[in-house]
C-alpha positions as a printed Julia matrix, in Angstrom:
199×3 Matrix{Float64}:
 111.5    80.85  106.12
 114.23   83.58  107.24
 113.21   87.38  105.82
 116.79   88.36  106.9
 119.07   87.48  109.56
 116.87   88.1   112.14
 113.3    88.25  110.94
 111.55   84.76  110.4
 107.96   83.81  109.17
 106.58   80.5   110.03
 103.65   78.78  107.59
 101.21   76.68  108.83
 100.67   77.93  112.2
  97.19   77.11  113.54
  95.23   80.14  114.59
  95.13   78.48  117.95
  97.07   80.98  120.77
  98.75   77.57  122.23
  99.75   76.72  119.34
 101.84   80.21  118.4
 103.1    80.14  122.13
 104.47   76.83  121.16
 106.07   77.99  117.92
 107.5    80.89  119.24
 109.2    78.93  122.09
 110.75   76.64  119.79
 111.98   79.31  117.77
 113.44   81.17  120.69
 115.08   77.91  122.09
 116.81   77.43  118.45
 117.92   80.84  118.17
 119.35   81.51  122.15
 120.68   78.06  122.58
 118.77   76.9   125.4
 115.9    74.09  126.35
 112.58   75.29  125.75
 112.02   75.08  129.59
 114.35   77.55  130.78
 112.71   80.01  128.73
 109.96   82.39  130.4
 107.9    85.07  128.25
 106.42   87.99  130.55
 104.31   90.71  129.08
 104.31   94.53  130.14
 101.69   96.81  131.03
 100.81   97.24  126.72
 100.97   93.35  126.28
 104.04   93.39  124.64
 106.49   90.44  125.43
 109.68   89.98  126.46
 111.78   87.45  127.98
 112.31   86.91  131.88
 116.06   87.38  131.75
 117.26   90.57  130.63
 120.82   89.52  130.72
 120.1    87.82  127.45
 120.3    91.13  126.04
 117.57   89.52  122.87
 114.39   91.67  122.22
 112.13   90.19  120.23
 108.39   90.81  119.03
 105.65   88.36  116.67
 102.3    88.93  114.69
 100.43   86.7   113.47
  97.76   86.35  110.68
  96.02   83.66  108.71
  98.21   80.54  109.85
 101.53   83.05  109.4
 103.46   83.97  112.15
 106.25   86.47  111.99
 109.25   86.72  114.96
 111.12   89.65  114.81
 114.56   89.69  116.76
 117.32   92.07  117.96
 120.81   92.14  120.27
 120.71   95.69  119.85
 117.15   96.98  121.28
 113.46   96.96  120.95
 112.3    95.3   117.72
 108.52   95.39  116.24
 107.01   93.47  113.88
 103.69   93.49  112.02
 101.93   91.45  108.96
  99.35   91.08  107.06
  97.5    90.15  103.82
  96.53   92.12  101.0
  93.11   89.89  100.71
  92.35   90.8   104.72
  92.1    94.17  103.98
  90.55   94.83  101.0
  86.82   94.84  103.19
  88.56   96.99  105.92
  91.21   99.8   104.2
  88.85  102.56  103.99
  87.27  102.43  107.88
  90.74  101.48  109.53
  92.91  104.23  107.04
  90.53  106.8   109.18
  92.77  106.44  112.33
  95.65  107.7   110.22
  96.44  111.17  109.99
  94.88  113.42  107.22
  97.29  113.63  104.6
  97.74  109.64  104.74
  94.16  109.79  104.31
  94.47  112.16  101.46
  97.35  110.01  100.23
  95.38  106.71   99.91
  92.21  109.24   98.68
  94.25  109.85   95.78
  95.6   106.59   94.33
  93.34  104.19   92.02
  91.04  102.31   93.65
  92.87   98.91   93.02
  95.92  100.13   94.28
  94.26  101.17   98.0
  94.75   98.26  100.07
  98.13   97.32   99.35
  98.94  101.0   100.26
  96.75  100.58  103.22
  98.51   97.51  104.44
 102.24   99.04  103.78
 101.26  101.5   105.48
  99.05   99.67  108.39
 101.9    96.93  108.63
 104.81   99.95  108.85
 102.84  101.98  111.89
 101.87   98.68  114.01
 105.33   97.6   113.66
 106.46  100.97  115.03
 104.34  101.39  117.57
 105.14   97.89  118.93
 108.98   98.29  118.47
 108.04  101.69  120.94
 105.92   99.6   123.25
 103.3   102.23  122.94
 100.9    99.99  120.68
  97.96  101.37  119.44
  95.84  102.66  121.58
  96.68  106.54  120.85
  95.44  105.55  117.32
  97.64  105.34  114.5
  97.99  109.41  112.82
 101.7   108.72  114.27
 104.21  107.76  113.57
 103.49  109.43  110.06
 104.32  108.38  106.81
 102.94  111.13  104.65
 106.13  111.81  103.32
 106.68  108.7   101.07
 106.51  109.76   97.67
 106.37  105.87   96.57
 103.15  104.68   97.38
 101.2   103.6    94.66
 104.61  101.68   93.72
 104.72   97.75   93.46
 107.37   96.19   96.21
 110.13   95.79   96.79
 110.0    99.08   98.65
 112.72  100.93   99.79
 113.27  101.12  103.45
 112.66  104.03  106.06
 112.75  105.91  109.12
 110.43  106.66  111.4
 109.79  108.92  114.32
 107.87  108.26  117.53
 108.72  109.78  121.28
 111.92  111.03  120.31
 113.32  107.48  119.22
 114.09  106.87  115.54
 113.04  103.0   114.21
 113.88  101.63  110.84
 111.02  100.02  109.11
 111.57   97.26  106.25
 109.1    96.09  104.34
 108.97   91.98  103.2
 106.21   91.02  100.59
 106.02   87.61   99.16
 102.96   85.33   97.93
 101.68   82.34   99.87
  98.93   80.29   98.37
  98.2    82.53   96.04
  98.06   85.66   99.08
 100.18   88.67   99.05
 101.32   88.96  102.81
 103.0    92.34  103.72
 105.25   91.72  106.75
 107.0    94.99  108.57
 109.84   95.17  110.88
 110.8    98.19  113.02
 113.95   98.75  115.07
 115.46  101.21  116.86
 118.13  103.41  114.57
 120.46  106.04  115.31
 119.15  108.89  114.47
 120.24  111.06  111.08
 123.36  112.51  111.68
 124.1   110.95  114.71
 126.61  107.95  114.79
């Protein structure tokens, strides 16, 4: 099913990592035109992928949870994407939220207990995708990019969507929630975006 133009989540995926590699070709061949053959997928140094021919000009990044996989895309510039499921982490908000920076901590501290993991995974979903969009990841931990600022938290979705900061680059994060089998899944997306007041 298409999020938006350029964001797509796939059902039914098994968890198998030949199987996604398969999906994820298809997809790619579908969306540049071309046989699944003449497509090659390298990884950098932080794992992320990217396609062998840069003259493509398409960036494009995937997560994957629970038989879901989401592809992210761009013709503009690095793209992240990130996604997960409300039921995942209700065993593991509180020790994961510790990599976050204090007042997100605080943040999460302060909102009614069964309000904590959804908050944790808008949040969790937001930074990954960030961080991946960067090509960072996350092994500096995740107390940046911050997100202390939103004032919406304990809010139901739709939520609104934002910018972020990490290394100097701006990325704009959008949030997708929808139920499957019964599951609230949290997808993120993160691209770059010019930064405020700049055109």
């Amino acid at each position: 099913m298409r999020l938006d133009g350029q964001t797509r989540l796939y059902a039914g995926i098994a968890a198998a990592p030949e199987a996604r590699r398969r999906a994820l070709l298809g997809h790619l061949a579908a969306e540049l035109g071309r046989p699944e053959a003449d497509i090659a997928i390298l990884r950098d140094p932080m794992g992320k992928p990217y396609l062998a021919d840069p003259g493509l000009e398409y960036w494009f990044n995937c997560s994957s949870v629970d038989g879901l996989l989401l592809i992210a895309s761009s013709r503009t510039g690095p793209v992240g994407a990130d996604i997960e499921t409300v039921q995942r982490c209700i065993p593991v908000w509180e020790d994961a939220s510790r990599t976050f920076a204090p007042a997100e901590q605080a943040l999460l501290a302060a909102l009614n207990p069964p309000d904590r993991p959804l908050a944790f995974a808008r949040l969790w979903t937001a930074k990954e995708a960030v961080l991946k969009a960067s090509g960072t990841g996350i092994v500096h931990g995740m107390a940046e990019p911050g997100l202390e600022h939103l004032d919406d938290l304990p809010a139901p979705p739709p939520w609104r969507p934002v910018q972020m900061h990490v290394g100097g680059e701006c990325y704009a994060v959008t949030w997708y929630t929808l139920p499957i089998d019964e599951v609230l899944v949290i997808a993120a997306r993160a691209e770059t975006s010019p930064k405020p007041g700049k055109t």
